[in-house]
C-alpha positions in Angstrom: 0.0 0.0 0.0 1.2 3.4 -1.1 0.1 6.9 0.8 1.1 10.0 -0.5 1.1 13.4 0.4 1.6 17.0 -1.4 1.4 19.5 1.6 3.2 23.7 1.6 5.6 21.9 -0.9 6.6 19.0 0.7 5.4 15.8 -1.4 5.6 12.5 0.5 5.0 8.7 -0.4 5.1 6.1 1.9 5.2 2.5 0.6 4.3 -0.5 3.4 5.0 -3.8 3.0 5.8 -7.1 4.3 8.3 -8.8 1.9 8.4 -12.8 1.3 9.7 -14.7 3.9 10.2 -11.8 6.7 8.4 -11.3 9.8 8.5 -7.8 9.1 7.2 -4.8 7.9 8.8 -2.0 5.4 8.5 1.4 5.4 9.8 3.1 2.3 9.7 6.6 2.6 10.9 9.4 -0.1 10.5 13.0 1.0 11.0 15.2 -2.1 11.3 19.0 -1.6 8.8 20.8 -4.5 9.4 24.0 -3.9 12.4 26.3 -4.7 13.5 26.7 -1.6 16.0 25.0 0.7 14.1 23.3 3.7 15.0 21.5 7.1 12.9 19.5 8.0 11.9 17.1 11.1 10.6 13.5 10.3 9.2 11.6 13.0 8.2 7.8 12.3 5.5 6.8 14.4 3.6 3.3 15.7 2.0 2.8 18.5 2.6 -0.7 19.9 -0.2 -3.0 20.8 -0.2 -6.3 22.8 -0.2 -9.2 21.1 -2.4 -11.3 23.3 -6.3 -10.0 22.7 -7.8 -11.8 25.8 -5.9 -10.3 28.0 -6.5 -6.5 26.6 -10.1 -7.1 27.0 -10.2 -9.2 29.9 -7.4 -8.4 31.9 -5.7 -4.8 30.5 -3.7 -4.0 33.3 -1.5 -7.2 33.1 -0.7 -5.9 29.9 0.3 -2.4 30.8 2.4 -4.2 33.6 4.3 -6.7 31.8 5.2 -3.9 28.9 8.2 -2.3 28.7 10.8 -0.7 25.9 14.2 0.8 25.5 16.7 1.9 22.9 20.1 1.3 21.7 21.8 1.7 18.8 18.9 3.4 17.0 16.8 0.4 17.3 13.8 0.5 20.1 12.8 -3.0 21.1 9.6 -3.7 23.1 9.3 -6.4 25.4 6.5 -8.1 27.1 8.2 -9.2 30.3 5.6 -12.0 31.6 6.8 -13.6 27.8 11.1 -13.6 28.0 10.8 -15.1 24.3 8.3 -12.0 23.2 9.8 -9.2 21.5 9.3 -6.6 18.7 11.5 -3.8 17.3 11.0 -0.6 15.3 14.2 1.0 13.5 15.7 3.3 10.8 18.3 2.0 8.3 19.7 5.7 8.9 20.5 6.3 12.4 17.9 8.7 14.3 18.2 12.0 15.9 16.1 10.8 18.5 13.4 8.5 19.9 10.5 8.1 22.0 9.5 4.7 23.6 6.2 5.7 25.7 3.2 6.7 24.0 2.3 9.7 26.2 5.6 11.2 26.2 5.3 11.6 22.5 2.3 12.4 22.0 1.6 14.4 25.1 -1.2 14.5 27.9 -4.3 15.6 27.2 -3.2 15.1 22.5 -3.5 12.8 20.3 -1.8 11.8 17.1 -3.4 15.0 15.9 -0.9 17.4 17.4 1.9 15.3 19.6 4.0 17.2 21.7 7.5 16.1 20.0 6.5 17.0 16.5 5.5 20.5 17.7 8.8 21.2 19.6 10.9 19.2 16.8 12.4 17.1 19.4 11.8 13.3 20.9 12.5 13.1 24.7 14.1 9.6 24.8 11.6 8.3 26.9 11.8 4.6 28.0 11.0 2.2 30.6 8.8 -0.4 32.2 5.1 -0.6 32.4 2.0 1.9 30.9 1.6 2.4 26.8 4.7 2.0 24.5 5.4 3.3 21.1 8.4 3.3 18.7 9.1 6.9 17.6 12.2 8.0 15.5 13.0 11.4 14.7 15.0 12.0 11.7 16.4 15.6 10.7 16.7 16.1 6.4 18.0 19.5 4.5 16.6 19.3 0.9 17.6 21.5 -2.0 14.5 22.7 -4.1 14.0 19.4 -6.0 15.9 17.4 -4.0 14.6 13.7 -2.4 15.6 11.6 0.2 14.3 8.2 0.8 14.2 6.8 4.9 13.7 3.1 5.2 12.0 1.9 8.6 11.4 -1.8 10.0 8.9 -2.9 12.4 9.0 -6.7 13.0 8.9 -9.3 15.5 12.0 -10.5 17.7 14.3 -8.7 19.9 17.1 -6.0 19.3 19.6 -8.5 17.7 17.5 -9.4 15.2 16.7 -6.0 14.5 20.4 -5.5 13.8 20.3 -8.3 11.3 17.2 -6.7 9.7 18.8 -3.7 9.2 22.2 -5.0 7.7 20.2 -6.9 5.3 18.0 -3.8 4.1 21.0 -1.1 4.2 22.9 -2.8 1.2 22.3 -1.0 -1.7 19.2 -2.0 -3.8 17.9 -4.2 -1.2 14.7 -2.7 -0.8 13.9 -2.3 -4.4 14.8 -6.0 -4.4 12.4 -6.6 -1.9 9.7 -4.6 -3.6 10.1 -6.6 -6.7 9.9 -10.1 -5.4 6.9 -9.4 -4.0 5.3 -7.6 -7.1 6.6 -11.3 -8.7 4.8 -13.1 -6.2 1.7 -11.9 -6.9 2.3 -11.7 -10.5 2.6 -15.1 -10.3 -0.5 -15.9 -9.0 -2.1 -13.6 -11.4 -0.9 -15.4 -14.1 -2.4 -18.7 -13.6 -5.8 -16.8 -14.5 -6.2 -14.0 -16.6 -9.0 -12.8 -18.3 -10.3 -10.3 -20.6 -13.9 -10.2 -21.1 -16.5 -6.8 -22.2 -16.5 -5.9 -19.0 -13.7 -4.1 -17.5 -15.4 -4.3 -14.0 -15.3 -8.0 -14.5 -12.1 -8.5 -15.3 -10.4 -5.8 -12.3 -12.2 -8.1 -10.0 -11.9 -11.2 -11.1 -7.8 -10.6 -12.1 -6.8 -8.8 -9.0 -9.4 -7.9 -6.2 -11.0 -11.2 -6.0 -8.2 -13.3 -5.9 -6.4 -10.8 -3.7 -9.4 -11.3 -1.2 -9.7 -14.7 -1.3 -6.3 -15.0 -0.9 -6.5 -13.1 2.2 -9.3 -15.2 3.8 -7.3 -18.3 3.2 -4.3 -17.0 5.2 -6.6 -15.5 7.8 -9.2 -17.5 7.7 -11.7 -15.9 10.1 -8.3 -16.0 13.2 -8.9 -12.1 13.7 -11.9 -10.4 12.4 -10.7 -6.7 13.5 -14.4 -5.4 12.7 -15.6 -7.4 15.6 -12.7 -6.6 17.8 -10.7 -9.6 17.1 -11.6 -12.0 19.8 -12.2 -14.7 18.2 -9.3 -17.0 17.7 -9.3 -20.1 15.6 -10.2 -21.3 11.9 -13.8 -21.3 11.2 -14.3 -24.9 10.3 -17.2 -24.6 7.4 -15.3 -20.9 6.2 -12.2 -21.8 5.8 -13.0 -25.1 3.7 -15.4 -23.1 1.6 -12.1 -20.6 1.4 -9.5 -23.3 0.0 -12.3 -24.5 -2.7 -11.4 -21.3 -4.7 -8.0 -20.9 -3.7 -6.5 -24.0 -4.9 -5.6 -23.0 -8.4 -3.6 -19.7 -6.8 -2.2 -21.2 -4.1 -2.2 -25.1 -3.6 0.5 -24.9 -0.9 -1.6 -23.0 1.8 -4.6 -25.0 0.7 -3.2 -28.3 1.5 -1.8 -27.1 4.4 -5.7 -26.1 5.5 -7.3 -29.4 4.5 -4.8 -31.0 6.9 -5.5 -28.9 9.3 -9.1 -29.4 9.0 -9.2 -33.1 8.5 -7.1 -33.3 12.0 -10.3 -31.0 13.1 -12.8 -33.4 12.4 -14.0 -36.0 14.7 -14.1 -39.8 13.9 -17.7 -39.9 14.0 -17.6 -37.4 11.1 -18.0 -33.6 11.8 -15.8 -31.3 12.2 -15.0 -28.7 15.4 -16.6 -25.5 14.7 -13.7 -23.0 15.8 -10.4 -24.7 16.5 -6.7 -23.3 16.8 -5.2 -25.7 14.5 -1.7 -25.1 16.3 -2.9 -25.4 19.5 -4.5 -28.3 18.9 -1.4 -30.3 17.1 0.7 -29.1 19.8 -1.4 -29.7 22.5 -0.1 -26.6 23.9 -0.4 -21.9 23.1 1.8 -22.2 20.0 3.2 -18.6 22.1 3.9 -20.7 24.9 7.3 -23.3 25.7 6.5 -26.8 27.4 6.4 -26.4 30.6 5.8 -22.6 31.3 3.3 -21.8 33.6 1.8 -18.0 33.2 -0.2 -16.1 36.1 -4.0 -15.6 34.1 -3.0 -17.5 30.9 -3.7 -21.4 31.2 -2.2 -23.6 28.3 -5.0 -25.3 26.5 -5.1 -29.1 25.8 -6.8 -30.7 22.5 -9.4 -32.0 24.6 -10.9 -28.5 25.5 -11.4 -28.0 22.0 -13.8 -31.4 21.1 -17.3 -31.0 21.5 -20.0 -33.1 21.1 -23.4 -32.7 19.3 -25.0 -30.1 21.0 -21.9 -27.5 19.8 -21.5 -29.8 15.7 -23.1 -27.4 12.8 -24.6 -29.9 10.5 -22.7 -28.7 7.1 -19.2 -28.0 8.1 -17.6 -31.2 7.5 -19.2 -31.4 4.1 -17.6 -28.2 2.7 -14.2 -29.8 3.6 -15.4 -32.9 0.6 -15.5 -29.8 -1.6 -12.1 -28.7 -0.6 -10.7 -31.5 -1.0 -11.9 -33.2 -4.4 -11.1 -29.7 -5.7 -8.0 -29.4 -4.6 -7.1 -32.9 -5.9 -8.9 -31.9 -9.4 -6.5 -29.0 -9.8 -3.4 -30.1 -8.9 -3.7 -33.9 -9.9 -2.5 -35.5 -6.5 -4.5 -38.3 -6.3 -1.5 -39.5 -3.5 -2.9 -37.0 -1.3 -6.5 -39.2 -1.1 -4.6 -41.9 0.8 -2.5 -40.3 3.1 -3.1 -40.6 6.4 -4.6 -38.0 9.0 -5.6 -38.3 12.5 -8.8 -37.8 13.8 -9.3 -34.8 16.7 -10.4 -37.5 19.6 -9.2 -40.8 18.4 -8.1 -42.9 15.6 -6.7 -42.0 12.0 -7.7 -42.6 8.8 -6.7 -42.0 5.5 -8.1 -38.9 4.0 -10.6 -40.3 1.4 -11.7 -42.3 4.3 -11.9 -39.0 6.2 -14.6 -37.4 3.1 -16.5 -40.9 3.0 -17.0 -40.2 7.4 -18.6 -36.9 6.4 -20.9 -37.8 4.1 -22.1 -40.9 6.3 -22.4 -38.9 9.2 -25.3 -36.9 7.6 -26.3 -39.5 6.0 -26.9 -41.0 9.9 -28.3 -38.0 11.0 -31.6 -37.2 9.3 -35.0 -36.2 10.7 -38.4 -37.7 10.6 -39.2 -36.4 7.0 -35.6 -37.8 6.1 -34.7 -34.4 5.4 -31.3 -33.8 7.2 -31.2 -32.8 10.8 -30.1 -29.0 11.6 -28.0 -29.0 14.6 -27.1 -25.8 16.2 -27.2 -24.5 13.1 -26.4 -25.0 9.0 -24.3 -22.4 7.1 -26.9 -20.1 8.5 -25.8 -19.3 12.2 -29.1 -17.5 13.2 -31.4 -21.2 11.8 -31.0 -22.8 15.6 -33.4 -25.9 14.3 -32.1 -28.3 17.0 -34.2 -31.3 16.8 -35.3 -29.5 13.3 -34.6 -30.5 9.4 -32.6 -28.3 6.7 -32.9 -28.4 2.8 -29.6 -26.7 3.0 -27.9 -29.3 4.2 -29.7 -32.0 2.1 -28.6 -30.3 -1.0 -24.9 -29.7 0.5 -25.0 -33.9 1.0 -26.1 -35.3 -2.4 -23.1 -32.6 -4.0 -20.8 -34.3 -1.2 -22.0 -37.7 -2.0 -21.7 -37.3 -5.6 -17.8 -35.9 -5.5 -17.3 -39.3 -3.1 -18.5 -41.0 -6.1 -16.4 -39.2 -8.8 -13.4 -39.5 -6.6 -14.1 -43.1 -5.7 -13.8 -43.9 -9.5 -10.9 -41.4 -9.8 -9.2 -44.2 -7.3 -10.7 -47.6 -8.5 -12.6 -47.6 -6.0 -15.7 -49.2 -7.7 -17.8 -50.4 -4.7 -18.3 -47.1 -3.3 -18.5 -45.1 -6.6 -22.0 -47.6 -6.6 -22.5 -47.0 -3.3 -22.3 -43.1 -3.0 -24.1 -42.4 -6.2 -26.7 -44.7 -5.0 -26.8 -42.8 -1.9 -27.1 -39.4 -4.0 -29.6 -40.5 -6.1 -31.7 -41.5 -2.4 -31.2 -38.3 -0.9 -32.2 -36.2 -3.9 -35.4 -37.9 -4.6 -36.3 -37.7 -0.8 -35.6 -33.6 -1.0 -37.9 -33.7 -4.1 -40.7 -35.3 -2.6 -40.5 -33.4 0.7 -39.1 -30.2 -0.2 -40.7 -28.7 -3.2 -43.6 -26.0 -1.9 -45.2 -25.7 -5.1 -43.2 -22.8 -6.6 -39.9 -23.3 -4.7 -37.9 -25.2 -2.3 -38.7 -24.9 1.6 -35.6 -24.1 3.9 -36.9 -27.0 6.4 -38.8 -27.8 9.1 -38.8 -27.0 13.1 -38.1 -29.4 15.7 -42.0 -29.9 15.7 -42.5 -29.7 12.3 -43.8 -26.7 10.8 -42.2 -25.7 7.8 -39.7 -22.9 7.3 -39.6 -21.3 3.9 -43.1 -22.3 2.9 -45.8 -19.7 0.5 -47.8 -20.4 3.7 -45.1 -18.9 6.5 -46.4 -15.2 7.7 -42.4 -14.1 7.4 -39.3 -15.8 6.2 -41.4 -16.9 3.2 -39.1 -17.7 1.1 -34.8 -18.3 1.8 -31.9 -17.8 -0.6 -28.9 -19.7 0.5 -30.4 -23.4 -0.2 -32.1 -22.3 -3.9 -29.2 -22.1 -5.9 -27.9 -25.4 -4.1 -31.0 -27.6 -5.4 -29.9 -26.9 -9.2 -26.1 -27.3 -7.9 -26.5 -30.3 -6.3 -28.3 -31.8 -9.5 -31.5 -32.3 -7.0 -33.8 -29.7 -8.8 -35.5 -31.2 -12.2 -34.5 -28.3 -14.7 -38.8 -27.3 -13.9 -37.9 -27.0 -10.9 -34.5 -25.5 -10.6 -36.3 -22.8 -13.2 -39.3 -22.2 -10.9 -37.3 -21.9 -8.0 -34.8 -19.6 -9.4 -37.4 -17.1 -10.9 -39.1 -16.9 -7.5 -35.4 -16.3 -6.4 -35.7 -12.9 -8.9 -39.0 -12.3 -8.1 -39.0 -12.1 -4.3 -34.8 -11.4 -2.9 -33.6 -9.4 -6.0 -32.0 -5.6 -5.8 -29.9 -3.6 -7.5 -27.6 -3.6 -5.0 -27.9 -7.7 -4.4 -29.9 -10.7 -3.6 -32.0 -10.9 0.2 -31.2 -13.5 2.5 -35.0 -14.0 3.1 -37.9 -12.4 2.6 -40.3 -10.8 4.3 -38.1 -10.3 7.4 -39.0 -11.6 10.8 -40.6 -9.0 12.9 -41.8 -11.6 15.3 -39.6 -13.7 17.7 -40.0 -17.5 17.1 -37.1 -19.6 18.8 -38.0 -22.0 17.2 -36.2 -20.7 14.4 -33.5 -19.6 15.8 -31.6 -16.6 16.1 -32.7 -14.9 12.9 -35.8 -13.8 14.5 -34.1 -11.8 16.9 -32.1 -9.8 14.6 -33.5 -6.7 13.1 -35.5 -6.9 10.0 -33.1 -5.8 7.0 -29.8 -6.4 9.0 -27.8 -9.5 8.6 -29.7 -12.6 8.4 -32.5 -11.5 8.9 -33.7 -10.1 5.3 -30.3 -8.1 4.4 -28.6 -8.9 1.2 -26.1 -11.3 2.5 -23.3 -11.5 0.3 -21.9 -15.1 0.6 -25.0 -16.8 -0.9 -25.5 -14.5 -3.6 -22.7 -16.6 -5.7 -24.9 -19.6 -5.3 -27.6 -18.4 -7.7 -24.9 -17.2 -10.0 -24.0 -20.4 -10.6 -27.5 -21.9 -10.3 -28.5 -19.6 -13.2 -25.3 -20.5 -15.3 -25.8 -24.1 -15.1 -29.3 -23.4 -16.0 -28.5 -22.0 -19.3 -29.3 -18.1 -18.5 -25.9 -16.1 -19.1 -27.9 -12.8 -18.6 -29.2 -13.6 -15.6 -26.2 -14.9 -14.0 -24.2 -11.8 -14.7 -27.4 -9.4 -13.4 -26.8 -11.1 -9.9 -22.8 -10.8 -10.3 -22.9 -7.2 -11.3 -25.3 -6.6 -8.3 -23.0 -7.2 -5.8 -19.3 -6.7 -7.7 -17.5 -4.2 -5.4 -16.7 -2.2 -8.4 -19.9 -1.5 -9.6 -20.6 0.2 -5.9 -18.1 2.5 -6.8 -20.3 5.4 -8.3 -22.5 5.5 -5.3 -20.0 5.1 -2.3 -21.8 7.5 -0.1 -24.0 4.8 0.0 -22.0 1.7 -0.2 -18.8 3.2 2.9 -17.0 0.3 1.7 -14.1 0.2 -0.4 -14.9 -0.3 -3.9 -12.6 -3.3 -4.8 -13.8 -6.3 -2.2 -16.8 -8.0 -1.1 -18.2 -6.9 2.5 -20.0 -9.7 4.5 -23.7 -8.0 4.0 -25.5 -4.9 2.7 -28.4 -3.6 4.6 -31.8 -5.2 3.1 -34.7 -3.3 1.7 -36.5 -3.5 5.2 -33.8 -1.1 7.2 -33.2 2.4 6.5 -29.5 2.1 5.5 -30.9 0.2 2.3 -27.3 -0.5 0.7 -24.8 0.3 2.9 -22.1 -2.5 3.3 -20.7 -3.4 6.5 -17.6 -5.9 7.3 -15.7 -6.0 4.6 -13.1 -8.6 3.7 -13.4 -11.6 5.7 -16.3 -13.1 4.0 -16.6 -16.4 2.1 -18.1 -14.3 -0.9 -14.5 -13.9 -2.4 -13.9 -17.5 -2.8 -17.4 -18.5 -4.0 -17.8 -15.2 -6.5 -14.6 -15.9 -8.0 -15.6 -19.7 -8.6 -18.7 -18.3 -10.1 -17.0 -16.3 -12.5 -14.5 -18.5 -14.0 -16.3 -22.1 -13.8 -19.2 -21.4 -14.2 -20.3 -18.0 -16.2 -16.7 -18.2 -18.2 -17.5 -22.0 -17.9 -13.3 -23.4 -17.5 -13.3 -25.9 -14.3 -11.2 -28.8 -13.3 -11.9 -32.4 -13.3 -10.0 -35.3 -12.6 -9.6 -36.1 -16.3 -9.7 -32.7 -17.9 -10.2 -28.9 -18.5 -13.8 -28.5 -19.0 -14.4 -25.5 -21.2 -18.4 -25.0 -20.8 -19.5 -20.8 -20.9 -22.5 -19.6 -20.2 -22.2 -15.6 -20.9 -24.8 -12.9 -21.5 -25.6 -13.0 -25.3 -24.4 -9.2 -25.9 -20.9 -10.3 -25.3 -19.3 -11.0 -28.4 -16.3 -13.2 -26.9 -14.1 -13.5 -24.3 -10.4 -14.7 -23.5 -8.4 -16.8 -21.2 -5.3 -18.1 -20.3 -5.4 -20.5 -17.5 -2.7 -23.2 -16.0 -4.2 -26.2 -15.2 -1.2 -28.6 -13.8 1.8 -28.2 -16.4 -0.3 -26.9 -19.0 -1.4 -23.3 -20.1 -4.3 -22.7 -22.3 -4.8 -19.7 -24.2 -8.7 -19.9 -24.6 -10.6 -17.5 -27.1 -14.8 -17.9 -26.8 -16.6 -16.4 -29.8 -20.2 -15.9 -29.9 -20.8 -15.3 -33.5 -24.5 -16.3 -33.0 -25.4 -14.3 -29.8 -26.1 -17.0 -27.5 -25.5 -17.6 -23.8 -24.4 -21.2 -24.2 -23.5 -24.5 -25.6 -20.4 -25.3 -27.9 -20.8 -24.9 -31.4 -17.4 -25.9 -32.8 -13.8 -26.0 -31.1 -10.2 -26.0 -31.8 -7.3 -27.4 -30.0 -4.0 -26.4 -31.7 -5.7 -25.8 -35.0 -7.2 -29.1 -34.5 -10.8 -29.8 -34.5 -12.0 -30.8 -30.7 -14.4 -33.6 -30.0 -17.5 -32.1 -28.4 -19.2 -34.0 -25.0 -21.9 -33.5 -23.1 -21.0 -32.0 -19.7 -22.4 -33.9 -16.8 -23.3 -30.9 -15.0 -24.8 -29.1 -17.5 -25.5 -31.0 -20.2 -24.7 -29.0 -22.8 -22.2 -29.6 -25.6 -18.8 -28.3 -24.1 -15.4 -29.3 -24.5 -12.5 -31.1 -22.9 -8.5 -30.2 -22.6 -6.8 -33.3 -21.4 -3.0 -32.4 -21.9 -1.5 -31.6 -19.1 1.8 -30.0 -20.5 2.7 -27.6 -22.7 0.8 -24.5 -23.5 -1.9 -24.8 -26.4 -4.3 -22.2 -28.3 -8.0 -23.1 -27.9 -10.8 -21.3 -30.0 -14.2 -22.3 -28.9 -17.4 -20.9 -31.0 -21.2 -20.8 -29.0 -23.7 -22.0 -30.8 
């Protein structure tokens, strides 16, 4: 990130960073003087520090102004946190400072803020260190510049004590180093960029979908739901059901962290088959605070064991472990590691298993667990927190297992393994036509049914008529007939559409029914309870492009696209380039407005939207499946995309103006063989070399 300032002559630019491999951050600063004057100047460098451990600021603040404390030497400050002898941070110059500042309030000054500190005023630091109370890292710098003239300050802030500050600095002082730095990053995610690129009639499209999107679901993966700053940060651990749902979309960017996730998540999942909700992966391998050495016993902070992460059924969510079939099968599709199937991963309270065994758990476990309609049983809760159903039934989750079954099947083949290919599709094809029978309401799907029966979702509910999150899923999941999957969608336009994105539900609950859970107790408009919720909104994306209708796929996408938010920000107060987790629905008076941005599963799922489904290029086990489904104004499109040790370069004409369906293909100027796409079952076409780099022309028709 770049900030830059042009202020009485004076232009600024500060570039922060954090380059590969470091547990640092850079600050590359050039002053240049604009004027035609000489000018001395005072430059102060500035950061405040803050603790590291969260439950203890909010839960027990003063052992964290007691334990802090802070000195300097040699130009570099280092900040301790004395309860931790192992815990240290530093903040430095490459140039050696005037002078520093190590508390907060001797810098800034009583009764200020960062507005007007006392040492910037008076042009002076007053060396300030010491044990205990607020600490800061504050280097003051003295420049003379000739009109014209520049000077560039480099500054560190990283983790570990004054030593390796020293290192740090030696490293970045030699000449070019920074620049080097700056560049292998810019490679790093050039990289990733280039596995997918596209270039489509719409520009908003393609910034999104070539940079924003994968930036952001890039940046869920690494955090995955550990710190969610909007909501203070307290919550520590990987988000079972987001962070699979995260790695589904991420694999083709960045298979390394993904497989390092799955791993983590199948060690999070019980034997009997689901998965633990919230769980600090290293905590729970280690048995121990990953922060904290065997053996070390701290005042208010207790080292937690494995075993105070399990829970039993009364805490299990009744879709989280089959997102993590998802993951995996994907992950596998794109990268070709069929080895990874049959390692072998333990189990969070006893037992190991390979990991195909692990996916085949998941889907039995809901497969035991269904209610007295035989719809499947929801829990604490499906992918919607607020649905508490308990003893209930959710079509959600229904859908989510015949998907999961029906990737066991396709990987069970993948392996030889012929017995449960029969078995799983079998159980697929059970499941489905049990949601038909019981779900359909007539002119849509219902989301379920209460503990006692009643039914959620129906034409005949008072509020919460009718639910998005499950629609899309039915056509997905190959449940819906193509009547029904029409039907359902169109009452999907009809009742939850906006221009500014698709409601959760509709009407809102105005009435408290605990019986339904949470939702009823939110207000109307906000969050689940009738806002446009962002994550689901890819589902009918897709729903509509396996369906056949290009134009409707993209209304939805341009709906909610960040970028497209962009002209009417005063509304929107998000940033313009990534997904936030929900707009405010049609029954609230901030219609529009976006709140939480970045840590949402929407990045992941929009971005699989765009490129497998509407631009139609996914991954199978076999092959490159090149199946569009486009508005039919767009004249064309084109691709390049790895896929294991092969790039294609992929042009898509629409000579005819269609949405979808393969008229004609080329591979290397040679014709392609057309087949029908399971999913779809449209004509499409299949890349199966997996080397080299080939030219694909594909014609709709």
């Amino acid at each position: 990130s770049v900030f830059e300032s042009d202020y009485r002559g004076i232009r600024t630019s500060q570039r922060v960073f954090v380059p590969i491999g470091e547990d640092a951050e850079l600050w590359d600063v050039t002053v240049t003087n604009t004027g035609d004057a000489a000018r001395d100047l005072s430059l102060f460098g500035y950061v405040e520090f803050s603790f590291h451990t969260v439950s203890i600021d909010n839960q027990n603040f003063q052992m964290s102004l007691y334990a802090a404390g802070s000195s300097c030497a040699d130009g570099i400050i280092e900040y301790d946190f004395y309860y931790e002898p192992w815990t240290y941070h530093h903040f430095l110059a490459v140039d050696q400072p005037e002078g520093f500042d190590c508390r907060r309030d001797d810098f800034i000054g009583l009764g200020r803020t960062e507005a007007n500190p006392i040492a910037v005023e008076q042009g002076r630091c007053s060396g300030s260190a010491g044990t205990t109370g607020n600490h800061c890292g504050a280097l003051h710098h003295k420049v003379t510049l000739a009109p014209g003239e520049s000077q560039r300050l480099t500054y560190i802030l990283g983790y570990g004590d004054r030593a390796v500050g020293q290192r740090r600095r030696a490293k970045y002082a030699a000449p070019g180093a920074v620049d080097a730095a700056i560049a292998e990053l810019a490679q790093h995610w050039r990289a990733k960029q280039a596995r997918l690129r596209v270039a489509t009639p719409s520009q908003d499209f393609d910034t999104l979908i070539n940079t924003w999107t994968l930036y952001q679901m890039e940046t869920c993966v690494v955090w995955s739901r550990f710190a969610s700053f909007v909501e203070v940060g307290g919550r520590t651990g990987l988000g079972y059901r987001d962070t699979a749902q995260d790695t589904i979309g991420a694999s083709l960017a960045n298979p390394a962290k993904v497989n390092q996730r799955m791993r983590e998540l199948l060690h999070g999942q019980m034997a009997a088959g689901y998965g633990l909700h919230l769980f600090d992966p290293l905590l729970f391998a280690e048995n121990q605070h990953p922060d904290i050495p065997v053996g070390v016993k701290l005042p208010t902070v207790v080292p937690g064991g494995a075993a105070d992460q399990l829970h039993g059924l009364e805490d299990a969510c009744s879709d989280d472990h089959l997102w993590v079939v998802g993951a995996v099968v994907e992950y596998v599709k794109e990268t070709g590691d069929l080895g990874f199937l049959r390692e072998v991963i333990p189990f969070a309270d006893e037992g190991e298993a390979t990991v195909y065994e692990h996916l085949k758990r998941a889907v039995d476990f809901t497969d035991a667990h269904v209610g007295a309609h035989g719809i499947a049983q929801g829990l604490r809760a499906d992918w919607n927190d607020c649905l508490n159903l308990g003893g209930g039934e959710t079509a959600l989750v229904t859908f989510l297992h015949v998907w999961a079954a029906r990737l066991l099947a396709e990987t069970a083949v993948a392996l030889g393994e012929t017995a449960d290919a029969a078995a799983y599709t079998a159980m697929a094809n059970r499941v489905a036509a049990v949601a038909e029978r019981e779900l359909w309401d007539g002119a849509w799907y219902l989301r379920g049914f209460t503990k006692d029966g009643v039914k959620i979702g129906s034409a005949a509910s008072p509020e919460g008529q009718i639910f998005l999150e499950h629609m899309g899923w039915a056509v997905l999941s190959g449940v819906a007939s193509r009547d029904h999957g029409l039907a359902a969608m169109d009452a999907v336009h009809d009742k939850l559409a906006s221009p500014y994105g698709l409601h959760l539900c509709a009407p809102s609950f105005t009435t408290v029914d605990d019986s339904i859970g949470y939702v009823t107790r939110v207000y109307p408009g906000v969050k689940e309870n009738g806002a446009i919720f962002s994550h689901p909104n890819a589902w009918p994306v897709i729903a509509e492009a396996i369906l056949g209708r290009g134009e409707r796929a993209m209304e939805y996408y341009d709906a909610l696209a960040p970028a497209r938010g962009n002209d009417a920000i005063e509304r929107r107060r998000t940033e313009p380039y990534v997904y936030a987790q929900f707009l405010y629905g049609r029954d609230h008076e901030w219609y529009g407005r976006a709140e939480n941005p970045w840590l949402t599963g929407t990045a992941g799922w929009m971005y699989q939207a765009a490129t497998k489904y509407v631009l139609g290029v996914r991954p199978g086990f076999g092959g490159l499946t090149v199946d569009p489904c486009v508005p039919g104004e767009w004249t064309g499109f084109t691709l390049t995309r790895r896929w294991r040790d092969a790039v294609y370069h992929i042009e898509v004409r629409n000579p005819s103006g269609v949405s979808a369906g393969v008229a004609q293909a080329t591979v290397d100027g040679t014709p392609a063989t057309l087949t029908t796409d399971p999913l779809t079952g449209r004509t499409s076409v299949l890349l199966t070399a997996t080397t080299g780099e080939h030219e694909v022309v594909v014609d709709l028709g």
